[in-house]
ZADO-1210 file (C-alpha; in nm, 4 decimals, padded with zeros to 6 digits):
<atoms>
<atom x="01.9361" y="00.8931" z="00.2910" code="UNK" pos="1"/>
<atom x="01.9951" y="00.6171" z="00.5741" code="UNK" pos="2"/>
<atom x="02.1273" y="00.3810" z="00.7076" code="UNK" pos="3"/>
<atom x="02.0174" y="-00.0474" z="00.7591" code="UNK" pos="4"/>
<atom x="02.1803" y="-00.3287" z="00.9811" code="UNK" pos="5"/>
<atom x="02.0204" y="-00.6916" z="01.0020" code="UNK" pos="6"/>
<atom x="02.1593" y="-00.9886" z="01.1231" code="UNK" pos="7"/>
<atom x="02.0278" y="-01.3208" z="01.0825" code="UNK" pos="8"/>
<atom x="02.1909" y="-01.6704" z="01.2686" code="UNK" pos="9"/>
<atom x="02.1247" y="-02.0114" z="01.3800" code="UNK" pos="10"/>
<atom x="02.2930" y="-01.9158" z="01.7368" code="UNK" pos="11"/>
<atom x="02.2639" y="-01.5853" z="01.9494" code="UNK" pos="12"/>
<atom x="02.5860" y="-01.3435" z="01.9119" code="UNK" pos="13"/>
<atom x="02.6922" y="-01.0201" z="02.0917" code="UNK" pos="14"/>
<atom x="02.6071" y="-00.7334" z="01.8286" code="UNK" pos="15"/>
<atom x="02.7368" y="-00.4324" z="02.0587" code="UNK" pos="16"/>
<atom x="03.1082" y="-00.3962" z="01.8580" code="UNK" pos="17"/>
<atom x="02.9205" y="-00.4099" z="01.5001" code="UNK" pos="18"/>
<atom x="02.5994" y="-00.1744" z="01.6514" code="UNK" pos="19"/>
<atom x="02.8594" y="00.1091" z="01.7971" code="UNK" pos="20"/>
<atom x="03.0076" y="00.1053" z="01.4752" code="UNK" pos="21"/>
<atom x="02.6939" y="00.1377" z="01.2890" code="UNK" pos="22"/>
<atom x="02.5177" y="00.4070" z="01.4695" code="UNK" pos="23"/>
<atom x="02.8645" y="00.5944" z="01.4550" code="UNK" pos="24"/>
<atom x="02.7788" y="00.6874" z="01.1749" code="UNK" pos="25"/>
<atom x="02.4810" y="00.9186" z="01.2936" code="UNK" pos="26"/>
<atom x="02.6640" y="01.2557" z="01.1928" code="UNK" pos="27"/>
<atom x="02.5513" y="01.2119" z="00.8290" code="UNK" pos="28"/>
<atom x="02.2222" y="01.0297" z="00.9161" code="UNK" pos="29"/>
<atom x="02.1026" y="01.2807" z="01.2231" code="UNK" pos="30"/>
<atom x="01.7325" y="01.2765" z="01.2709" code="UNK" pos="31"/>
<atom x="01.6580" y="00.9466" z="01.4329" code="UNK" pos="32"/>
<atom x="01.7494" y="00.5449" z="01.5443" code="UNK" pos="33"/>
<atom x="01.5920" y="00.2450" z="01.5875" code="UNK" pos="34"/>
<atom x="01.6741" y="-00.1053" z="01.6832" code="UNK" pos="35"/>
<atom x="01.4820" y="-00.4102" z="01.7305" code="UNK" pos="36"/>
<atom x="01.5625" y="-00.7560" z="01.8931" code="UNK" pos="37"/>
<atom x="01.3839" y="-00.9894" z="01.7008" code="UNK" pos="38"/>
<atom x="01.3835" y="-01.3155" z="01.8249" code="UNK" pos="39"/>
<atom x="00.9652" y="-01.3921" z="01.9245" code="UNK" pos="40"/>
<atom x="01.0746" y="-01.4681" z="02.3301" code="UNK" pos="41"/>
<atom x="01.2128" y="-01.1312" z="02.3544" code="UNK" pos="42"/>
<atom x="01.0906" y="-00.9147" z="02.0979" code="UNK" pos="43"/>
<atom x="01.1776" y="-00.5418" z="02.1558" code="UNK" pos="44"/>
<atom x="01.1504" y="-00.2656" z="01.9379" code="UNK" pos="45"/>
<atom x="01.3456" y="00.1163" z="02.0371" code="UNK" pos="46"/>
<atom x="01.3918" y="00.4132" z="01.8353" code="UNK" pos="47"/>
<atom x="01.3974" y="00.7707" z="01.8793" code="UNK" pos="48"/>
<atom x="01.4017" y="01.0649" z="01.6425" code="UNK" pos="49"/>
<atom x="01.7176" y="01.2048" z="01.7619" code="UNK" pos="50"/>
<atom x="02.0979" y="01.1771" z="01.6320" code="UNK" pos="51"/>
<atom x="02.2317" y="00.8115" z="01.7713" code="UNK" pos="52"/>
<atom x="02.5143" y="00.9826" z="01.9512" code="UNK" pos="53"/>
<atom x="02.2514" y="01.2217" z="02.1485" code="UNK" pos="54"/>
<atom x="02.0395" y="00.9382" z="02.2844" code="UNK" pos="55"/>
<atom x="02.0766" y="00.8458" z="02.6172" code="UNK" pos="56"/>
<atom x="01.8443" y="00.5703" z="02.5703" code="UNK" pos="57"/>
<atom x="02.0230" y="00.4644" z="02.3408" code="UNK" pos="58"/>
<atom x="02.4124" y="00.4917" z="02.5388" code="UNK" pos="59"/>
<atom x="02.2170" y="00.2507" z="02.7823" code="UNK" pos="60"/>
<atom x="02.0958" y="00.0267" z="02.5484" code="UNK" pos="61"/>
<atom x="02.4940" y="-00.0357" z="02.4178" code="UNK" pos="62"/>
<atom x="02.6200" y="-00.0429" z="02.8193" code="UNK" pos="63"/>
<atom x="02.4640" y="-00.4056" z="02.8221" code="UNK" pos="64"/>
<atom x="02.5194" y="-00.6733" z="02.5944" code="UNK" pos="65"/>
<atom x="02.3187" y="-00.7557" z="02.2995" code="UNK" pos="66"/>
<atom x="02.2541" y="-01.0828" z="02.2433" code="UNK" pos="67"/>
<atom x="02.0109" y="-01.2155" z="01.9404" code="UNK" pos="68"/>
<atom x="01.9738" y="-01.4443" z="01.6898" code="UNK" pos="69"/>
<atom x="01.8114" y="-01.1348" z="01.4678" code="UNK" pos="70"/>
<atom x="01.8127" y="-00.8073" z="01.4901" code="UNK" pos="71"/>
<atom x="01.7439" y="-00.5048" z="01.2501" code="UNK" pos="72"/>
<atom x="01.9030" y="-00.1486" z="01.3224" code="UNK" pos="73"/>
<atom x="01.8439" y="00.1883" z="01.1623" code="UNK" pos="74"/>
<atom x="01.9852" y="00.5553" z="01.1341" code="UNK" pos="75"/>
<atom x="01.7661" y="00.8179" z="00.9760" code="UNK" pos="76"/>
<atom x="01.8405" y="01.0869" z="00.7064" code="UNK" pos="77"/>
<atom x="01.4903" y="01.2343" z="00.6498" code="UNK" pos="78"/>
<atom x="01.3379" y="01.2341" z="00.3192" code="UNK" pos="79"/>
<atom x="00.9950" y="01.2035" z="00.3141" code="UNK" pos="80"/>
<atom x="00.8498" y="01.2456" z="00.6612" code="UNK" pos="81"/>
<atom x="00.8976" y="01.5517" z="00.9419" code="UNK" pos="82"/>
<atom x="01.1361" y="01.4270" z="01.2375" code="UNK" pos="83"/>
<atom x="00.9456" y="01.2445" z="01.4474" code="UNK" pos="84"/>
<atom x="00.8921" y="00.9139" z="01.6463" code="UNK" pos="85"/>
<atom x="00.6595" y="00.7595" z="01.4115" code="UNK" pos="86"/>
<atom x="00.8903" y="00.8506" z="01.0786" code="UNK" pos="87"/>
<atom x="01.1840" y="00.6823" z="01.2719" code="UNK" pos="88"/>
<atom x="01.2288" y="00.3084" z="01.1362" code="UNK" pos="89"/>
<atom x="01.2255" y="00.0196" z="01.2197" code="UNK" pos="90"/>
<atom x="00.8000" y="-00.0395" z="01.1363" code="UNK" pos="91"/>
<atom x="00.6634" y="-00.3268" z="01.2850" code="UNK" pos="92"/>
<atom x="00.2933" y="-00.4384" z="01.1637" code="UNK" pos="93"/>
<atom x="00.1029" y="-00.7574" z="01.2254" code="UNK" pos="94"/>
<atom x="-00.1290" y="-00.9331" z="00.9630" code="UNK" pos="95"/>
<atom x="-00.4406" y="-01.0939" z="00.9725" code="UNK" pos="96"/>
<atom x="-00.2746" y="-01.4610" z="01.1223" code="UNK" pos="97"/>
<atom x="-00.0976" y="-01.2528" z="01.4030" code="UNK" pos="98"/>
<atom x="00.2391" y="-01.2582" z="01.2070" code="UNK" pos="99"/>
<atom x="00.4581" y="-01.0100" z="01.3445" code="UNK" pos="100"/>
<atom x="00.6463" y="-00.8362" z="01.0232" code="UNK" pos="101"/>
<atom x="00.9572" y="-00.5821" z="01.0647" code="UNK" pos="102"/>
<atom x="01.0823" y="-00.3319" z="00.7937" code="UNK" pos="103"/>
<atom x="01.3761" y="-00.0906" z="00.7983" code="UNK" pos="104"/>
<atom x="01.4235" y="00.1119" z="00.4694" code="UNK" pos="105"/>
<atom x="01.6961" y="00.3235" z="00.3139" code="UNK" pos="106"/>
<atom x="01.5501" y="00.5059" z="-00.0549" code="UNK" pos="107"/>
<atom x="01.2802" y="00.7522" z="-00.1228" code="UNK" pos="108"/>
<atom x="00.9975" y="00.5964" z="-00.3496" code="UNK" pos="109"/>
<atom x="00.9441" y="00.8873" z="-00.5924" code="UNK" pos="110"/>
<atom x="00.6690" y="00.6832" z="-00.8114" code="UNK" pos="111"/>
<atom x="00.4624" y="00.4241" z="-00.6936" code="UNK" pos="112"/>
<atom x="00.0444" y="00.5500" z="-00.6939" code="UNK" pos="113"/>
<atom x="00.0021" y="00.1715" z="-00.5138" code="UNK" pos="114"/>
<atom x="00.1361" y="00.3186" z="-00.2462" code="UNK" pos="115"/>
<atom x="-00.0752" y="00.6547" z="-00.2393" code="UNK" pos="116"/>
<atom x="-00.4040" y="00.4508" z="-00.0243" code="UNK" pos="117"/>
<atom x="-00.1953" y="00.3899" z="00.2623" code="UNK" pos="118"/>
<atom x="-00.0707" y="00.7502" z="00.3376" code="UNK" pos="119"/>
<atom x="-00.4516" y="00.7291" z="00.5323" code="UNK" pos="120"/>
<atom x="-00.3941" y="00.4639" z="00.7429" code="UNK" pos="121"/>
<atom x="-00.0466" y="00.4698" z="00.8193" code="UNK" pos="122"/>
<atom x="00.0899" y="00.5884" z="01.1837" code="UNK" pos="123"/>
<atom x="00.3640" y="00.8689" z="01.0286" code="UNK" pos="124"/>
<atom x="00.4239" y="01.0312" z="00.6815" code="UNK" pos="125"/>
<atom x="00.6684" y="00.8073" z="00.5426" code="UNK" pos="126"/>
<atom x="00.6809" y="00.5933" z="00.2045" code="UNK" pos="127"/>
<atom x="00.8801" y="00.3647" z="00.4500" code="UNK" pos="128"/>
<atom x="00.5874" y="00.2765" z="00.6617" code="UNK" pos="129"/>
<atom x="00.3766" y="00.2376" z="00.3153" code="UNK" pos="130"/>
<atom x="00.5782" y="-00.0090" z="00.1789" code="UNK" pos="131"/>
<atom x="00.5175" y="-00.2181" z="00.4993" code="UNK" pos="132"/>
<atom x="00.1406" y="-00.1753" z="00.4949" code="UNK" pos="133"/>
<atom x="00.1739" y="-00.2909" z="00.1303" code="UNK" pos="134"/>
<atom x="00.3384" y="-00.5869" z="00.2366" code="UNK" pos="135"/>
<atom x="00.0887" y="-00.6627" z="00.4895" code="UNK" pos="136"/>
<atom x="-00.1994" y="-00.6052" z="00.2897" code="UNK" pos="137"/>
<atom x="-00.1059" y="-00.8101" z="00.0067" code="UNK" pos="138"/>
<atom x="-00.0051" y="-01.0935" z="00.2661" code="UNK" pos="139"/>
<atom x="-00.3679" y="-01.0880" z="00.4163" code="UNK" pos="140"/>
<atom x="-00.5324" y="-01.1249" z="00.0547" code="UNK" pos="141"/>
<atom x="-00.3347" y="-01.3872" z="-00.0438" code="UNK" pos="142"/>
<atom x="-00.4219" y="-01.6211" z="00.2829" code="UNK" pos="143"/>
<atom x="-00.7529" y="-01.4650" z="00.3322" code="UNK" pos="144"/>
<atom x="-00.7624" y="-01.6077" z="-00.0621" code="UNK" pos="145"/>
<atom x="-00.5974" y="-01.9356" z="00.0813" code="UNK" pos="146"/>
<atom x="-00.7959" y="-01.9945" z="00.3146" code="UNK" pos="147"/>
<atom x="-00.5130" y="-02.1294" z="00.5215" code="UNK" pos="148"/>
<atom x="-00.1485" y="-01.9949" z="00.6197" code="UNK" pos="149"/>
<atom x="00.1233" y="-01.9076" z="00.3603" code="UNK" pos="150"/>
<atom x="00.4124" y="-02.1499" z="00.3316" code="UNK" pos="151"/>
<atom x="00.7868" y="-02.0205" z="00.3630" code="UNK" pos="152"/>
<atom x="00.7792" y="-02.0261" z="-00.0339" code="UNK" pos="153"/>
<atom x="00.4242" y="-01.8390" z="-00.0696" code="UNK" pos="154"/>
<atom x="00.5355" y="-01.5760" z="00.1708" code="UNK" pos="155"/>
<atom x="00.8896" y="-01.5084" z="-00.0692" code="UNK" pos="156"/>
<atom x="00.6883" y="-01.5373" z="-00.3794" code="UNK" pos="157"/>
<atom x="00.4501" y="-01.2783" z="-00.2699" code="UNK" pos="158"/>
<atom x="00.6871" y="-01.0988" z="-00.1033" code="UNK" pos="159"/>
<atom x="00.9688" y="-01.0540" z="-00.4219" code="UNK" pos="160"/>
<atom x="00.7553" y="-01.0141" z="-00.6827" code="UNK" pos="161"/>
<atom x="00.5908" y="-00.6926" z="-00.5231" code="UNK" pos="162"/>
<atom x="00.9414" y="-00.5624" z="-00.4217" code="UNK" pos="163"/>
<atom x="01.0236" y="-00.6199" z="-00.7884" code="UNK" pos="164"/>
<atom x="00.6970" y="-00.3957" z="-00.8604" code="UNK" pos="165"/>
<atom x="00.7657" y="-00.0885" z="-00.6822" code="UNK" pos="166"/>
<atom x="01.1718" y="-00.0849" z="-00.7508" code="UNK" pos="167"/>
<atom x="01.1068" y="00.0424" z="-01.0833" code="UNK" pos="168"/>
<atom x="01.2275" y="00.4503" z="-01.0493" code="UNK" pos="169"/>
<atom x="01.2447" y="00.3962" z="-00.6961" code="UNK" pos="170"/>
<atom x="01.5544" y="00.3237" z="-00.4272" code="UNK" pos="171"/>
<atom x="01.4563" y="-00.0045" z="-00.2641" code="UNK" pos="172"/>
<atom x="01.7453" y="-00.1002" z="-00.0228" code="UNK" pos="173"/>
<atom x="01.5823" y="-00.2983" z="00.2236" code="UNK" pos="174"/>
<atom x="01.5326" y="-00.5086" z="00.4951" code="UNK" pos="175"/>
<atom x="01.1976" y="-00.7101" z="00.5852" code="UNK" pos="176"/>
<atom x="01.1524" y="-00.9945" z="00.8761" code="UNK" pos="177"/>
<atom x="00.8246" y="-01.2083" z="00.9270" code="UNK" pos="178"/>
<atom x="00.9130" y="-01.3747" z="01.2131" code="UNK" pos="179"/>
<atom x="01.1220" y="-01.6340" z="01.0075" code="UNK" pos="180"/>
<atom x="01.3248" y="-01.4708" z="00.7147" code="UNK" pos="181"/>
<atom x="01.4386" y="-01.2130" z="00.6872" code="UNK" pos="182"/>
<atom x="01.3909" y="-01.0681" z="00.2759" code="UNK" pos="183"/>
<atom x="01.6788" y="-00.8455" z="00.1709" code="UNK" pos="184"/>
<atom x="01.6820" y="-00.5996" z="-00.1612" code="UNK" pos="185"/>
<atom x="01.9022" y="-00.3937" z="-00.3161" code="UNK" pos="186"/>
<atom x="01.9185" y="-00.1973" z="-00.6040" code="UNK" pos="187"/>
<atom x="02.1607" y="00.0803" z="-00.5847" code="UNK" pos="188"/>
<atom x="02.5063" y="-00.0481" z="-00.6528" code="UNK" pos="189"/>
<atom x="02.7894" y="-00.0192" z="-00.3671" code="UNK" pos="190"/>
<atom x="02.4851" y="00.0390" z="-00.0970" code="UNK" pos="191"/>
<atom x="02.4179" y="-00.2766" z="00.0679" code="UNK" pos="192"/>
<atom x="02.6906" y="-00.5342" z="00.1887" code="UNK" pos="193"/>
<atom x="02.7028" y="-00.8870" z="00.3913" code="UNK" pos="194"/>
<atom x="02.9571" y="-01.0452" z="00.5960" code="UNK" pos="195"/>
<atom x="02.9428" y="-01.3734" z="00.6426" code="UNK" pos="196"/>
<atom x="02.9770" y="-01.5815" z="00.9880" code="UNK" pos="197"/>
<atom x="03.0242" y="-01.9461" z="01.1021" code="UNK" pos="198"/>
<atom x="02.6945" y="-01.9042" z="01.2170" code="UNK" pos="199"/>
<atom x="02.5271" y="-01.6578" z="01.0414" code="UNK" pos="200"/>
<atom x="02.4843" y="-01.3070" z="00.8488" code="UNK" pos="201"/>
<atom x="02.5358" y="-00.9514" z="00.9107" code="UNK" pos="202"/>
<atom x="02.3697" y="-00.7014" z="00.6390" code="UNK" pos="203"/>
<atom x="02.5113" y="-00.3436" z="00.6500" code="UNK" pos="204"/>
<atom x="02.4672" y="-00.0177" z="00.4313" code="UNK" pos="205"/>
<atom x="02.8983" y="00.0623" z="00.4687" code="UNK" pos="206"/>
<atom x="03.1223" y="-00.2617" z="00.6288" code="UNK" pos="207"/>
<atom x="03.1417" y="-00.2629" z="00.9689" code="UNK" pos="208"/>
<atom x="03.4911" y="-00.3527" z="01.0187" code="UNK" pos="209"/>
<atom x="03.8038" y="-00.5136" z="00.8295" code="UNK" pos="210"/>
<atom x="03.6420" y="-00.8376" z="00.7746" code="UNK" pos="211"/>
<atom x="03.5681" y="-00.9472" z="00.4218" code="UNK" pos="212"/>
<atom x="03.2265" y="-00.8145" z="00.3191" code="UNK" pos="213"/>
<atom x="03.0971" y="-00.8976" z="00.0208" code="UNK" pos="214"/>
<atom x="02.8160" y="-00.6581" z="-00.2120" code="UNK" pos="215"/>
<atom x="02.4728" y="-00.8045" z="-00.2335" code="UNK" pos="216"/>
<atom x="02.3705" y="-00.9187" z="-00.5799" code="UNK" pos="217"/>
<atom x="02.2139" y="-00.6597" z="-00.7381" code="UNK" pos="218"/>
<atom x="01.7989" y="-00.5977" z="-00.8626" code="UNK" pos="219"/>
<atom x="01.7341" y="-00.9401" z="-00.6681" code="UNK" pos="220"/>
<atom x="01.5240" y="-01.0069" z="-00.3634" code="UNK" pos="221"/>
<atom x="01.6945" y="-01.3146" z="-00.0973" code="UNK" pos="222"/>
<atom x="01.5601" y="-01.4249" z="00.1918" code="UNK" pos="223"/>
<atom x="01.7637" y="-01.5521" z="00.4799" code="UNK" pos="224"/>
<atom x="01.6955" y="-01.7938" z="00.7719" code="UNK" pos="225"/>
<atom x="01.9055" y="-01.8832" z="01.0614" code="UNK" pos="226"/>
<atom x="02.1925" y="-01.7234" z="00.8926" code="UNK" pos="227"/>
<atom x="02.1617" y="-01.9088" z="00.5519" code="UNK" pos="228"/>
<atom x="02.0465" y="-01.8119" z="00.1756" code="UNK" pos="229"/>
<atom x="01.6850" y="-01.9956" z="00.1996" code="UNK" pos="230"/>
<atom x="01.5199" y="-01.8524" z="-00.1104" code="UNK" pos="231"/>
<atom x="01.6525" y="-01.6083" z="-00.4095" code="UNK" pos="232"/>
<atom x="01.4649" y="-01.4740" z="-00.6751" code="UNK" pos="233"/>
<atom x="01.4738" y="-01.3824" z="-01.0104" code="UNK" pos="234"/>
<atom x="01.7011" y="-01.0822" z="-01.1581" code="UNK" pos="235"/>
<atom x="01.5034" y="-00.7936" z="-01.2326" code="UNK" pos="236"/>
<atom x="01.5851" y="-00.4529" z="-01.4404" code="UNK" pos="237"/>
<atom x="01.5030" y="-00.2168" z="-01.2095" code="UNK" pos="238"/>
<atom x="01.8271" y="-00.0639" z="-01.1336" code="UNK" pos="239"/>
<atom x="01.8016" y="00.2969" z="-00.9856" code="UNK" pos="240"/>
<atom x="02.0584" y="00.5536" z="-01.0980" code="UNK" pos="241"/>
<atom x="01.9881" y="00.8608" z="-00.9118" code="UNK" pos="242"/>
<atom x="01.9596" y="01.1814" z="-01.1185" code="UNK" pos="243"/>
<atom x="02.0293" y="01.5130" z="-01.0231" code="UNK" pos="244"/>
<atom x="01.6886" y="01.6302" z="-00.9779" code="UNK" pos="245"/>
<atom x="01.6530" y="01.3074" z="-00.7406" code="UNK" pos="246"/>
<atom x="01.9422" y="01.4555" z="-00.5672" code="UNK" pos="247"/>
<atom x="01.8428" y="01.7926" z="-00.5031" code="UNK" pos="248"/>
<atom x="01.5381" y="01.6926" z="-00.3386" code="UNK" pos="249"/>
<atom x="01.6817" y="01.4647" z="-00.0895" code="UNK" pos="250"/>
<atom x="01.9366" y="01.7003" z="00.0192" code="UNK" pos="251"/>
<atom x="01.6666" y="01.9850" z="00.0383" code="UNK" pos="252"/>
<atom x="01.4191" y="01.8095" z="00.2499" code="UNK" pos="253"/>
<atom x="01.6919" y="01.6564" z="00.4637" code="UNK" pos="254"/>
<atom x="01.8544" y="02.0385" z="00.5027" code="UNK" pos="255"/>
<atom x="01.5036" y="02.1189" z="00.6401" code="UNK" pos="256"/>
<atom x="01.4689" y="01.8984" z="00.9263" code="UNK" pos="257"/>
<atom x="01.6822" y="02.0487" z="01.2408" code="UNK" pos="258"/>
<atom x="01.9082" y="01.8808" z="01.4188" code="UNK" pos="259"/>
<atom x="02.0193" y="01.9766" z="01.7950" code="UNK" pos="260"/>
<atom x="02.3709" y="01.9970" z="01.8781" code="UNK" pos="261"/>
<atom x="02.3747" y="01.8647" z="02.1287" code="UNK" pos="262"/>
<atom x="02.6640" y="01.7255" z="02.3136" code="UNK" pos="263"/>
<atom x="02.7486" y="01.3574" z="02.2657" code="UNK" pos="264"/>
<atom x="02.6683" y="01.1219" z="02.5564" code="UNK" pos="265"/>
<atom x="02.8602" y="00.7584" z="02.4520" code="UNK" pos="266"/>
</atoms>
């Protein structure tokens, strides 16, 4: 399906060494990339719906460093969603308070009707983009209900429980940041690994290097901030095992979408 990188710290690092590692892996995820620098003084979001390697944009980008205390990256292996600029991830959406939220996704959601009322509204085609509207819509009832801004806690409440929700039958590896933490979910096993750091966090589909990365805990939503566990909920049973039927339809919508060979520029 894809691909997801976050990092999360107390101090800025250099993320070039981990980022041309991730995106190296483009040959298997070809039909887009995305990257976003997180931190609210220099917020900047890039992507493209080409193959990594075949972005110039993107070979510039990785000629200077990158230096953030957050960051999300993405590579794309279409599912749901034609190849195109507003299918490629990472979706950024404000809410009602002017809170800036930030998703990257790797799964298909192949059951969630919730979901259905945003395919209207939304910018692309994608479930991706859905879930993030979700997430933004259910943030701007529950402080419109308020009457006042979310705390830390409200905002992970909210925030796991209706991750819990749509896991069931779906692939929810994810990665969600509200301007503070950054909410991380997983529940396909051996998809979704963290390396820790004196200062902070790096979240990757596949380790990056030779370091000792560790699997996320399973079917359980954790939210991280300035590099450190802040919040982690409840266990829940939603576990997807991917069936063959499951199978055949990623690989025949993902067969679908042409790539250019074209010839690699970094």
């Amino acid at each position: 399906m894809c691909e997801i990188f976050g990092f999360s710290s107390s101090k800025e690092e250099e993320l070039n060494d981990y980022l041309r590692e991730f995106y190296s892996h483009c040959e298997e995820h070809p039909h887009g990339w995305g990257l976003a620098i997180l931190d609210s003084d220099k917020f900047s979001l890039y992507k493209e719906p080409v193959k990594a390697r075949n972005s110039i944009m993107l070979g510039n980008i990785l000629l200077n460093p990158i230096v953030s205390k957050s960051a999300l990256a993405h590579i794309r292996l279409g599912t749901i969603g034609e190849r195109d600029f507003y299918n490629c991830h990472p979706f950024v959406k404000k809410d009602n308070s002017g809170r800036r939220w930030t998703l990257i996704h790797n799964g298909t959601i192949f059951d969630c009707p919730d979901l259905c009322k945003y395919s209207t509204i939304e910018e692309g085609e994608t479930d991706s983009e859905r879930i993030l509207l979700a997430i933004v819509d259910h943030i701007n009832n529950f402080e419109s209900f308020k009457g006042e801004p979310l705390s830390l806690k409200e905002r992970f409440d909210i925030i796991s429980d209706l991750i819990s929700f749509m896991a069931y039958t779906n692939k929810l590896n994810l990665i969600v940041y509200d301007g503070e933490q950054m909410y991380v979910h997983t529940n396909y096993r051996n998809s979704l690994y963290k390396l820790k750091t004196e200062s902070g966090v790096f979240i990757s589909t596949q380790p990056l290097d030779s370091n000792d990365w560790e699997e996320l805990p399973l079917n359980t939503v954790i939210s991280f901030l300035n590099g450190e566990i802040l919040f982690e909920a409840k266990l829940h049973s939603c576990e997807y095992i991917e069936t063959e039927e499951q199978l055949r339809f990623i690989e025949n919508f993902a067969n679908s979408l042409k790539v250019d060979d074209e010839k690699y520029v970094w």
